[in-house]
C-alpha angles and dihedrals in degrees: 000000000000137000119246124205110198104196104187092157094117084055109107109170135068116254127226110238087259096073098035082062095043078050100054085034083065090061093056093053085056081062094047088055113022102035126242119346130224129196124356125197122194126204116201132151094174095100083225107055088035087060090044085057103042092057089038078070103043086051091042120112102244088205087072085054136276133296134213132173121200142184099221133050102226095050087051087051090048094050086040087049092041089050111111095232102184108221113218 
């Protein structure tokens, strides 16, 4: 299981809900490749894109690990570093 840290802070325009689903469908390749995946932090300032993901993680199944969107960079680095990642 592994952390993933989403920084979408340079992006400055408002996706289509296109690419907001190619986006998420992205996550789920990480966990084709990579195995399951555990926490995911993601970093937005664009009001937009901070709100989709906001609700990505309240949709999300908790069972396929936790979300959390921040604002800052560093506050999305403290809760990935406070997640309990099981090693195997």
């Amino acid at each position: 299981m592994y952390s993933t840290l989403v920084d979408l802070r340079l992006v400055t325009w408002s996706p289509t809900t296109e690419e907001a689903r190619r986006f998420l469908h992205q996550i789920g390749i990480l966990s084709a490749i990579h195995g399951r995946r555990g926490p995911v932090a993601i970093v937005a300032t664009q009001p937009m894109l901070f709100g989709m993901s906001r609700m990505r993680a309240a949709l999300s199944d908790q069972a396929a690990g936790q979300i959390g969107t921040f604002y800052e960079l560093a506050e999305a680095e403290r809760w990935l570093a406070a997640q309990q990642v099981p090693t195997t």
